[in-house]
One Martini backbone bead per residue (centre of mass of N, CA, C, O) as a GRO file, in nm:
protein
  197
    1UNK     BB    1   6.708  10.952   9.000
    2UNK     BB    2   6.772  11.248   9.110
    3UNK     BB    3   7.023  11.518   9.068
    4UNK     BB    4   7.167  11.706   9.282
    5UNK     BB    5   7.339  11.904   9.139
    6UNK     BB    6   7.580  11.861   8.988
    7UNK     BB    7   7.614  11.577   9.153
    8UNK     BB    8   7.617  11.343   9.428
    9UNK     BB    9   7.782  11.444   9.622
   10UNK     BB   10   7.667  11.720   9.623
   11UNK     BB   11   7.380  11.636   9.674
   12UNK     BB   12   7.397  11.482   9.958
   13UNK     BB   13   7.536  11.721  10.111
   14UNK     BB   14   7.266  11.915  10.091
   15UNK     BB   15   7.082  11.727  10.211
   16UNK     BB   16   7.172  11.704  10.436
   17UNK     BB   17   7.193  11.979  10.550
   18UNK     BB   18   6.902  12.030  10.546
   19UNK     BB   19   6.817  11.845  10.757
   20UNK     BB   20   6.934  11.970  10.963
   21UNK     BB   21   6.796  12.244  10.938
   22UNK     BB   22   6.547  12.146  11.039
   23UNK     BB   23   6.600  12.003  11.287
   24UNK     BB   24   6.687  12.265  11.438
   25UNK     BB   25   6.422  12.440  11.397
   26UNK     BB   26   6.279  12.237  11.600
   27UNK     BB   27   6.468  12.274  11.828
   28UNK     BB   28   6.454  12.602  11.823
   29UNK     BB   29   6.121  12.573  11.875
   30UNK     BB   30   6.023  12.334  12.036
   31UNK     BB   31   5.847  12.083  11.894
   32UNK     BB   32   6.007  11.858  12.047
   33UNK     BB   33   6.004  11.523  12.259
   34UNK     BB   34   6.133  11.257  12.359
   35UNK     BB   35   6.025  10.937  12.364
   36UNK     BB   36   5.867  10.684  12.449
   37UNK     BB   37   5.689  10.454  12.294
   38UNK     BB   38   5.507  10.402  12.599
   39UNK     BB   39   5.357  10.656  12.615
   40UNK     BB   40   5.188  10.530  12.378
   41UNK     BB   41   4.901  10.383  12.413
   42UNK     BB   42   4.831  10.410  12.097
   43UNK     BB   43   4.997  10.277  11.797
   44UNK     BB   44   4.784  10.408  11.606
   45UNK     BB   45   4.853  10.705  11.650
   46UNK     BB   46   5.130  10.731  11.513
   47UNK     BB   47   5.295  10.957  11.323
   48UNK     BB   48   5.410  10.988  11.019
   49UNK     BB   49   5.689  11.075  10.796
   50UNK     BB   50   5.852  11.290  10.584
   51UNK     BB   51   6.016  11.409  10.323
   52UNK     BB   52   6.067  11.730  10.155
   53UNK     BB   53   6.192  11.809   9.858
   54UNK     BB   54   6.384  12.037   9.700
   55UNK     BB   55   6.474  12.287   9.469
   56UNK     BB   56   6.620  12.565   9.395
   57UNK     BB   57   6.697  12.793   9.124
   58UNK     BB   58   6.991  12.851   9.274
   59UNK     BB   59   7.036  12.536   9.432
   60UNK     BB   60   6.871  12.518   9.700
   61UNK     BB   61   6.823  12.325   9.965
   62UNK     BB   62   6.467  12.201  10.103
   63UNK     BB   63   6.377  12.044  10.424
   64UNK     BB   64   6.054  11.900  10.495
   65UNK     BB   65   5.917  11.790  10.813
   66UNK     BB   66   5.629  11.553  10.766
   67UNK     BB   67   5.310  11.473  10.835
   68UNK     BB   68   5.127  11.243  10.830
   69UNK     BB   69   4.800  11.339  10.823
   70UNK     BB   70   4.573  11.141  10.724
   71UNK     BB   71   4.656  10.902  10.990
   72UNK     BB   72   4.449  11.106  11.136
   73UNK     BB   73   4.176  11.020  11.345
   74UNK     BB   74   4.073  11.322  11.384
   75UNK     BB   75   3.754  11.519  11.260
   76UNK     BB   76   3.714  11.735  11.481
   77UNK     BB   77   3.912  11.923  11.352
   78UNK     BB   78   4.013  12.269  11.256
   79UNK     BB   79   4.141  12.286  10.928
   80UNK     BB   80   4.032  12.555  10.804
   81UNK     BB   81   4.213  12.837  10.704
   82UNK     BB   82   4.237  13.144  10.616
   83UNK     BB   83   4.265  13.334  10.324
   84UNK     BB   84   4.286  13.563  10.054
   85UNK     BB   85   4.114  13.745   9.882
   86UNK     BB   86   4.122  13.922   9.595
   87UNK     BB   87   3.960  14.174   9.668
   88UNK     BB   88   4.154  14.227   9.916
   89UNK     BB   89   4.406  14.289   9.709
   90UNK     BB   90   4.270  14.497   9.524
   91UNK     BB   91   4.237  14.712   9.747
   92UNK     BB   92   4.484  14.732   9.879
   93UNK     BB   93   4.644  14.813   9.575
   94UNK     BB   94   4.477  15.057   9.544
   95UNK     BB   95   4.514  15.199   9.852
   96UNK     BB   96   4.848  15.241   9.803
   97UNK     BB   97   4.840  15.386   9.571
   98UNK     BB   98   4.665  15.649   9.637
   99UNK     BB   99   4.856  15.712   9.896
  100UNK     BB  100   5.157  15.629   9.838
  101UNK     BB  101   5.248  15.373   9.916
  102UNK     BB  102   5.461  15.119  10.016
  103UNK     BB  103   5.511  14.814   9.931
  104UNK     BB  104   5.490  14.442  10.037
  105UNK     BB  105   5.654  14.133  10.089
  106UNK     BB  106   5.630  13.796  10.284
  107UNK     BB  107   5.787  13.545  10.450
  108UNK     BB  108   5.775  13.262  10.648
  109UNK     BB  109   5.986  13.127  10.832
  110UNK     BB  110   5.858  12.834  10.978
  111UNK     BB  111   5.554  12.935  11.064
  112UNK     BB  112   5.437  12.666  11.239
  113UNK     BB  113   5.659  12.639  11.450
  114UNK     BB  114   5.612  12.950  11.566
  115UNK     BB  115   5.351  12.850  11.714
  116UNK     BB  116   5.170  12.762  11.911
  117UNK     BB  117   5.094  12.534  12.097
  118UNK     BB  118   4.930  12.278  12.141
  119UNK     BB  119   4.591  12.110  12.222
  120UNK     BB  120   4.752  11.818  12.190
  121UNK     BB  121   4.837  11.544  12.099
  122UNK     BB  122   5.122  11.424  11.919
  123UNK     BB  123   5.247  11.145  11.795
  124UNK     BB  124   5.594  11.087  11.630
  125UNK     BB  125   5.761  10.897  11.362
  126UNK     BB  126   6.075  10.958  11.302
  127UNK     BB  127   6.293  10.951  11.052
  128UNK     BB  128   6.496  10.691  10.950
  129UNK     BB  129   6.761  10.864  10.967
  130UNK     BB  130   6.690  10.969  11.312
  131UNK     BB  131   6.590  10.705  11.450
  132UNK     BB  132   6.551  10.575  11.777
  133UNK     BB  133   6.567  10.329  11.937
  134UNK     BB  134   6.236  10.347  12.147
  135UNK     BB  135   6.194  10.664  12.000
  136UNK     BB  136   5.937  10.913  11.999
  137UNK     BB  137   5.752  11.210  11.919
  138UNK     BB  138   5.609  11.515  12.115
  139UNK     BB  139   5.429  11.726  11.970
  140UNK     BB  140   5.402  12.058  12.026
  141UNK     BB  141   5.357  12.161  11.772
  142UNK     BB  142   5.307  12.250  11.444
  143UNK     BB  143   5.363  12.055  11.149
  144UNK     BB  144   5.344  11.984  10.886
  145UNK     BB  145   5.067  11.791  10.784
  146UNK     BB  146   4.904  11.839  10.942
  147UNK     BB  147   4.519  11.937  11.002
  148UNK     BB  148   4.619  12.210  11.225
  149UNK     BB  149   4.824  12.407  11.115
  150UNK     BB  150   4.685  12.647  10.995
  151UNK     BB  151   4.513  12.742  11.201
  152UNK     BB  152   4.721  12.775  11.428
  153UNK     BB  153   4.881  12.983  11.288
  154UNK     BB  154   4.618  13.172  11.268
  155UNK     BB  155   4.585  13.234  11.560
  156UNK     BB  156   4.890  13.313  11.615
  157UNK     BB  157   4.865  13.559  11.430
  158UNK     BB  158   4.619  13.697  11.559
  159UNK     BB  159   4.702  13.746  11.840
  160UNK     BB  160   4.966  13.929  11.781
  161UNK     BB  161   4.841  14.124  11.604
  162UNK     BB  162   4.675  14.231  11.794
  163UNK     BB  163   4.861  14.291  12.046
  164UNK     BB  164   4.971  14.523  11.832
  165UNK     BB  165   4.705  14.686  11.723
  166UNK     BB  166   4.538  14.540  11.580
  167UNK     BB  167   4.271  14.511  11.312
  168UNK     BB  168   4.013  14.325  11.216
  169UNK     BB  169   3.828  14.232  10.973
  170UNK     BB  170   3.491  14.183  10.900
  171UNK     BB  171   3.520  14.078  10.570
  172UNK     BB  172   3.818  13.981  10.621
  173UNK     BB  173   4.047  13.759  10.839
  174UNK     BB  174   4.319  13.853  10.664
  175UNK     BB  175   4.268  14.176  10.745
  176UNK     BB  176   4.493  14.439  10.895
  177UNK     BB  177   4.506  14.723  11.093
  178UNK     BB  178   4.694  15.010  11.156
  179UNK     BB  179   4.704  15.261  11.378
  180UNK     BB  180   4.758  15.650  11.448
  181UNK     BB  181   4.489  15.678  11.639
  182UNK     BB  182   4.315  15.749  11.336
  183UNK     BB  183   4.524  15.683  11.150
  184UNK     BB  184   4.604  15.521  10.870
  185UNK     BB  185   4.925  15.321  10.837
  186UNK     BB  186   4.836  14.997  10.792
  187UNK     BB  187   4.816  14.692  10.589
  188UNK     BB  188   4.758  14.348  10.664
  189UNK     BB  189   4.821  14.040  10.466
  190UNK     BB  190   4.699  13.701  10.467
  191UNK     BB  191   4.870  13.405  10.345
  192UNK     BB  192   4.981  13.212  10.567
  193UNK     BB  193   5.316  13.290  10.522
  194UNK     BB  194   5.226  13.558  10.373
  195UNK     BB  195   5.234  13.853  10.259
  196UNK     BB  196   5.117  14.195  10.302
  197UNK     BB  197   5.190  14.544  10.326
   0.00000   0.00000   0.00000
């Protein structure tokens, strides 16, 4: 076993305390609402879970808790979201350079947790951790692993960059515009929770 941290004990610490903040993260946005097993009439429908932690090269722990997707029977979902094309980066930084604009990139914290809705049902048996005896979350977001969480992301990072007044390429649907009047003032890129502007 890797030892988290300069020891065990500090180790423990980093790792409790990640797995809460992802908790929180979780019931901050809304994600889950506890139901009985009962609820759920087909139990092999019922998507188990498991924590993926990192370690990051300052020391910070984080623990994201993930979806078994794979245990997902329906076939039926649209689950590849459109990611950033090279030519699309390579335009953009030619673009930007050109004009003299200042870029940047950002990540979105948490980016899956704060889509829209969900338009289906998915029941999650939560991990052995926080368990509570006949008690399963009925996910109302999408959450890492399920297999339409990235299309669902995707779809609400549209539809809000629209709503602010962003034009989506023709060419490319990670690629979006923003106008004052007739003038181009701002190009953003996205690739999943990654953005390019």
């Amino acid at each position: 076993m890797r030892v988290i941290g300069n020891n065990v004990l500090e180790g423990i610490i980093k790792l409790r305390e990640a797995k809460e903040a992802e908790i929180e993260n979780f019931k901050k946005f809304d994600v889950f609402e506890e139901v009985a097993i009962e609820s759920c009439q087909r139990p092999q429908d019922i998507v188990s879970s498991r924590w993926i932690i990192q370690e990051k090269p300052d020391g910070r722990v984080k623990a994201r808790l993930c979806a078994r997707g794979f245990e997902e029977k329906d076939s039926s979902l649209a689950v590849d979201a459109p990611t950033a094309d090279k030519s699309s980066i390579r335009i953009f930084l030619t673009l930007t350079s050109t004009l003299g604009w200042q870029s940047g990139s950002l990540d979105v914290k948490s980016a899956f947790l704060q889509s829209h809705q969900l338009k289906r049902t998915v029941f999650l048996k939560p991990p052995k951790d926080i368990k509570k005896e006949g008690v399963i979350w009925k996910i109302t977001k999408p959450i890492y692993g399920l297999k339409d969480s990235a299309m669902n992301w995707y779809k609400t990072l549209k539809h809000d960059l629209i709503k602010l007044g962003c034009i989506q390429s023709i060419l490319d649907p990670t690629v979006f515009r923003y106008y004052s009047g007739n003038q181009l003032i701002g190009i953003f890129i996205c690739h999943v929770d990654d953005f390019l502007y």
